[in-house]
C-alpha positions in Angstrom: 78.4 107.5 105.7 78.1 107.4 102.2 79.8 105.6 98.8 80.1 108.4 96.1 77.4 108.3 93.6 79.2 105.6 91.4 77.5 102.7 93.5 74.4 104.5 92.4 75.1 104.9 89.4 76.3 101.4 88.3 73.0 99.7 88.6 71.7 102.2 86.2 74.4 101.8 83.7 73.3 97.7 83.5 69.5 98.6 83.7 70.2 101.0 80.3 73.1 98.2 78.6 70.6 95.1 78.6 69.9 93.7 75.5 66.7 92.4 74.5 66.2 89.0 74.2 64.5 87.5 71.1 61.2 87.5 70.8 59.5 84.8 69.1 55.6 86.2 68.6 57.1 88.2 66.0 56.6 85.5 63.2 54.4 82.9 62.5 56.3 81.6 59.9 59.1 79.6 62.1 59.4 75.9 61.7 59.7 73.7 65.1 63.5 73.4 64.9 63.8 76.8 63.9 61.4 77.8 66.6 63.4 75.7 69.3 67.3 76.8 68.0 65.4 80.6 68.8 64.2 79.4 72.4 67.7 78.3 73.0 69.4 81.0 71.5 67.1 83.5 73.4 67.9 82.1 76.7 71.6 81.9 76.2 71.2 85.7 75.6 68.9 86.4 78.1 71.8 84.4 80.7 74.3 86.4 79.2 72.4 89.8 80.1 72.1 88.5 83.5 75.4 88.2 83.7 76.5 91.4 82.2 74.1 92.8 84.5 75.3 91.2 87.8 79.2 92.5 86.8 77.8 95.9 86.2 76.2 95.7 89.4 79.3 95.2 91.5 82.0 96.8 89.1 82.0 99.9 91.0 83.6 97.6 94.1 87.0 98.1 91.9 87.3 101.8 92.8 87.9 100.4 96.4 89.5 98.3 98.4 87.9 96.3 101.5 89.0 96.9 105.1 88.3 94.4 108.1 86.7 96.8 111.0 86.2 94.9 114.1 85.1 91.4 115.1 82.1 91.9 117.6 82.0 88.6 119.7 78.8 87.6 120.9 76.8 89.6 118.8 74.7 86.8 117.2 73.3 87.7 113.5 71.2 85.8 111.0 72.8 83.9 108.5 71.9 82.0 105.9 71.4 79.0 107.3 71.2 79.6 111.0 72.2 82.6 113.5 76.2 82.7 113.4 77.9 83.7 117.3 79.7 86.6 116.2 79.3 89.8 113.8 82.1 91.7 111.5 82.3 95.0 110.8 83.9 96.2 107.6 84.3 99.3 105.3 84.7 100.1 102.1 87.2 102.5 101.5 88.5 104.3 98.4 91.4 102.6 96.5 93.9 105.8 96.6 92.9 106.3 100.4 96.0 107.2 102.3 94.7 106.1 106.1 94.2 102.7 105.5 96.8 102.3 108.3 96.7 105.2 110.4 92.8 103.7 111.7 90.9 100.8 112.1 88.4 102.4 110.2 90.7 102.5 107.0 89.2 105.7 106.3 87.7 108.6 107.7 85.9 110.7 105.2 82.0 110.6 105.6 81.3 111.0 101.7 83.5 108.5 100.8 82.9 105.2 103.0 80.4 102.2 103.8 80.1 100.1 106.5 78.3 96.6 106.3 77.6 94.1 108.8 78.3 90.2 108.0 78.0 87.1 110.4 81.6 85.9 111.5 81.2 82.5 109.7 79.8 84.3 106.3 83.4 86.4 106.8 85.8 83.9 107.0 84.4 81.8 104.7 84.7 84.5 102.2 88.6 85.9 103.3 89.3 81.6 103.5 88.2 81.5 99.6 90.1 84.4 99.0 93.5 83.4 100.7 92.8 80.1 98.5 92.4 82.3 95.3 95.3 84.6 95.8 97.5 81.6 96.9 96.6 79.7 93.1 97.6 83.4 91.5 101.0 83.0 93.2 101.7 79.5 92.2 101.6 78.5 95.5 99.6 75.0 96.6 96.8 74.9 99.2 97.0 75.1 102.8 97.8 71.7 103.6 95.4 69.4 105.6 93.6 72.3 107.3 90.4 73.2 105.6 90.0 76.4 106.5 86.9 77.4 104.4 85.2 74.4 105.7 86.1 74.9 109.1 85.1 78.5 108.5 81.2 77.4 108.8 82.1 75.5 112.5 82.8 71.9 111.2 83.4 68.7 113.0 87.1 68.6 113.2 89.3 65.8 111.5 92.1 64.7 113.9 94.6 63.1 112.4 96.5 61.1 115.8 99.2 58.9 116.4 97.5 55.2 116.4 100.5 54.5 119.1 98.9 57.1 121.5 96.3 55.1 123.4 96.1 58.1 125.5 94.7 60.3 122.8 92.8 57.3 121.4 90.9 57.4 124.9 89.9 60.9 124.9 88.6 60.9 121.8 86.4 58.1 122.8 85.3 59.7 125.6 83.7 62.5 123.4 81.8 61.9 120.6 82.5 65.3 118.9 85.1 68.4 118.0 84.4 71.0 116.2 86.9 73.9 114.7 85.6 77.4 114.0 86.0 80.9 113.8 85.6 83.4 116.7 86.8 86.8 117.9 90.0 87.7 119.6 92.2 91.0 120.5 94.7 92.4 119.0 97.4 93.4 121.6 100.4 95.8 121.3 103.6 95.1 121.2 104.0 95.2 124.7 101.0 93.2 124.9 99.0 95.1 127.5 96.7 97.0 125.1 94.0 96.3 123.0 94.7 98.3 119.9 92.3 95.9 117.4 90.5 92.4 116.7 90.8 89.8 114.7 89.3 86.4 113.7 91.1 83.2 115.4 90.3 79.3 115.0 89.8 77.9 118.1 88.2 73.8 119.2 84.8 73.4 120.7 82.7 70.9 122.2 79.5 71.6 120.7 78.6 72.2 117.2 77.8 75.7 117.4 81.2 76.5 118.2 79.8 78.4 121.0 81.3 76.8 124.1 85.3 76.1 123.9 86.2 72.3 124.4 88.1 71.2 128.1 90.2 69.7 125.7 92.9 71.0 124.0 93.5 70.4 120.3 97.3 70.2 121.5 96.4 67.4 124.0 95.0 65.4 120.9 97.1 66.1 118.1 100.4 67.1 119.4 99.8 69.7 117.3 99.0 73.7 117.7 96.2 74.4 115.5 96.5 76.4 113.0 95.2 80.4 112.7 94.8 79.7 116.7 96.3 83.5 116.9 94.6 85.2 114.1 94.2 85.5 110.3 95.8 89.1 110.5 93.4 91.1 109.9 93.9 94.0 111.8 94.4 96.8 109.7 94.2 94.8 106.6 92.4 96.3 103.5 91.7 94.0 100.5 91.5 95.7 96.9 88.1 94.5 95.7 89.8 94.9 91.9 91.3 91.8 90.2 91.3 90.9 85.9 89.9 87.9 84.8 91.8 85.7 82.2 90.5 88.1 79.4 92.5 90.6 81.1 89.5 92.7 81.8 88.8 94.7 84.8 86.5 93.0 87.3 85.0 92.7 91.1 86.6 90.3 92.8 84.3 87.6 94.0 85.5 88.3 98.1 83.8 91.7 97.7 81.2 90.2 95.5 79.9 87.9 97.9 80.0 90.0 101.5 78.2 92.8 99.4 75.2 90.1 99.2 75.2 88.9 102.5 75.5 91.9 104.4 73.1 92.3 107.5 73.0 95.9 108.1 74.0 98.3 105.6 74.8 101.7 105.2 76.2 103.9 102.5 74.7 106.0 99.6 72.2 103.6 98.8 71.2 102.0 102.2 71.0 103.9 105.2 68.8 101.6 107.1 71.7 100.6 109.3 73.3 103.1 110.0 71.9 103.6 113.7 73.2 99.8 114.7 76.3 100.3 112.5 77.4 103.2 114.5 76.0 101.5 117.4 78.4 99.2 117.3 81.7 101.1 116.1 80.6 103.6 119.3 83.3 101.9 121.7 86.0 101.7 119.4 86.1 105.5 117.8 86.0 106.3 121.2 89.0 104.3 122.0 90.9 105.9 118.7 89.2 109.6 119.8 91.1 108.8 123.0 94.3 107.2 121.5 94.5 110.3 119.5 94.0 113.0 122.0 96.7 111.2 124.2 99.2 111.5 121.1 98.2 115.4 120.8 98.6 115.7 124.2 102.0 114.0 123.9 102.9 116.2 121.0 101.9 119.9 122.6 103.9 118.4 125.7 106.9 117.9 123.9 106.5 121.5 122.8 106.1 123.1 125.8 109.6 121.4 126.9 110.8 122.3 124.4 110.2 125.9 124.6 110.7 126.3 128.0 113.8 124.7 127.9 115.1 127.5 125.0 113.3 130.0 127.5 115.6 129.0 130.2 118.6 128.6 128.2 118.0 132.3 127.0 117.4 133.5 130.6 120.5 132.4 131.5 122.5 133.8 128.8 120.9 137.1 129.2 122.0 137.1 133.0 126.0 136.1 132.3 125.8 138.8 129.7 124.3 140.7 132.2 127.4 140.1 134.3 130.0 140.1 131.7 128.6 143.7 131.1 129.0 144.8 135.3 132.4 143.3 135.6 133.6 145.5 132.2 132.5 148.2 133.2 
C-alpha cells in the first residue's frame, strides 16, 4: 500500500525552498532599534518559512481525494486527549481514480493508495468542520442549533424542552446528565437485510464517554428526532483534499490536513508501520467484497450459460423440423 513518490518527494521540495532567516552576528555595527526591527523582521521570516514549509508538506494531498473506509466500533484508540470508543478507517485515493464507487475501498491499486487510522471523535470532528466550511462556500448558514463539531468530541447535550412539559421536566431531573456523540452504525441495502457499509451516526448516552446509550430517548425529551441519528453519509463518499484559498492559489484543504496529523496507524510510501493492523482490520470487509464479487461473477457466467443453452436448444430443434421438412419432401 503505497502513495506514489510525490508524498515523498514534497517534504524535500520545502526542506530545499526554505529561506534563511537573518542573521544578526554578521555586524557589529547595528544600533539597538536597528538591532530589534532585525529580530522582528527575522522572526516574521522565519514564521513565514514555517509556513511555506507546512503547505509544502501537505500539498501533495491535492493530487487526491479522501475516502471514508469503515467505522470499526469498539476498537478503542488513543487520542489526543483520552482513548476515543471507536476507530475509522480511511484511504487516500488518487483524484482521477475511476472506483471510487464501485468499492469501499475507493480504490484498488496497491501503488497508488494509503490507508490511516484516526479515533472516531478526531473524524467527525474533522468531516463536522468541513460540512461547516463547504456550507459558508455555498452561501448557505450553519446547521441550526445542533453543534455538531462540539458534539463530535461526546458533549453534554443541550435540550432545549417545552417549559409546559412537567413530564420531560421530571426526567431530566431525574438524571443529572446527557451526552450526544458519535458512534458506528451499518449501512443496509435497499432492501435493508444486508450490510453493504458503515457510517458514523449521533446517538444520546448516559455517561460522558458516550459509551453506554441512555434508557432515555432524546425523542422522549425533546419531541424531537435528533439529528444525523441515521448517519452523516459517508458510505462511499470521497472528499477531494484540493480547495484555493482567497488568493486563488492551489492548496490542501485543512480536513485532509488535520486527519494526516492525527492519524494512529499509518501506512503508505513513507510509513509502513501499520500496515499489519491496517490490514488487520480491513480483513472482514475485502472478504465480504471478495465474496460480493465472486457472487456477481457467478451471476454473470450463469446468465451465460442460459443463455447459450437456450440458443443450443433453439438450434436443436430447428435442425430436427428441418430434419423433417427434408423426410416428408422427399
Amino acid at each position: 500500500m503505497k502513495i506514489a513518490a510525490s508524498l515523498v518527494l514534497a517534504s524535500a521540495g520545502a526542506a530545499s525552498a526554505a529561506k534563511k532567516a537573518v542573521d544578526l552576528t554578521a555586524s557589529r555595527k547595528v544600533s539597538g532599534s536597528s538591532a530589534r526591527k532585525l529580530i522582528r523582521a527575522s522572526r516574521k521570516l522565519e514564521e513565514n518559512d514555517q509556513d511555506q514549509q507546512e503547505e509544502d508538506e501537505f500539498y501533495f494531498l491535492t493530487n487526491y481525494r479522501m475516502k471514508f473506509v469503515q467505522c470499526l466500533a469498539g476498537e478503542q484508540v488513543q487520542g489526543d486527549d483520552a482513548y476515543e470508543s471507536s476507530a475509522v478507517i480511511y484511504r487516500l485515493c488518487p483524484i482521477d481514480s475511476d472506483e471510487l464507487k464501485s468499492s469501499a475501498f475507493g480504490c484498488t491499486d496497491a501503488e497508488s493508495y494509503g490507508d490511516y487510522v484516526v479515533g472516531i471523535n478526531t473524524y467527525t470532528e474533522a468531516i463536522a468542520k468541513n460540512m461547516a466550511w463547504e456550507r459558508e462556500q455555498a452561501g448557505y448558514e450553519d446547521d441550526g442549533d445542533f453543534d455538531l463539531e462540539g458534539y463530535s468530541q461526546c458533549a453534554e447535550a443541550d435540550l432545549e424542552m417545552d417549559e409546559n412539559d412537567e413530564d420531560r421536566k421530571l426526567e431530566e431531573e431525574q438524571n443529572d446528565q446527557y451526552f450526544i456523540g458519535p458512534k458506528c452504525v451499518n449501512v443496509m441495502d435497499s432492501k435493508g437485510k444486508k450490510v453493504v457499509g458503515t457510517d458514523i451516526a449521533f446517538d444520546f448516552f448516559a455517561e460522558e464517554t458516550c459509551t453506554t446509550e441512555s434508557t432515555t430517548s432524546y425523542y422522549e425529551l425533546t419531541g424531537q428526532e435528533i439529528p444525523y441519528s441515521t448517519g452523516l453519509g459517508l458510505y462511499q463518499v470521497a472528499t477531494k483534499c484540493a480547495s484555493y484559498n482567497d488568493d486563488g492559489e492551489l492548496e490542501a484543504k485543512e480536513v485532509c490536513q488535520d486527519l494526516l496529523e492525527n492519524v494512529i496507524y499509518r501506512c503508505d510510501a513513507t510509513y509502513q508501520g501499520g500496515c499489519g493492523i491496517i490490514e488487520a482490520f480491513e480483513a472482514e470487509l475485502k472478504a465480504s467484497e471478495a465474496k460480493g464479487n465472486g457472487g456477481k461473477i457467478f451471476g454473470i457466467v450463469l446468465l451465460v450459460l442460459v443463455i447459450l443453452g437456450a440458443g443450443y436448444y433453439f438450434w436443436m430443434k430447428k435442425k430436427q423440423k428441418d430434419a423433417q421438412n427434408s423426410l416428408l419432401n422427399n
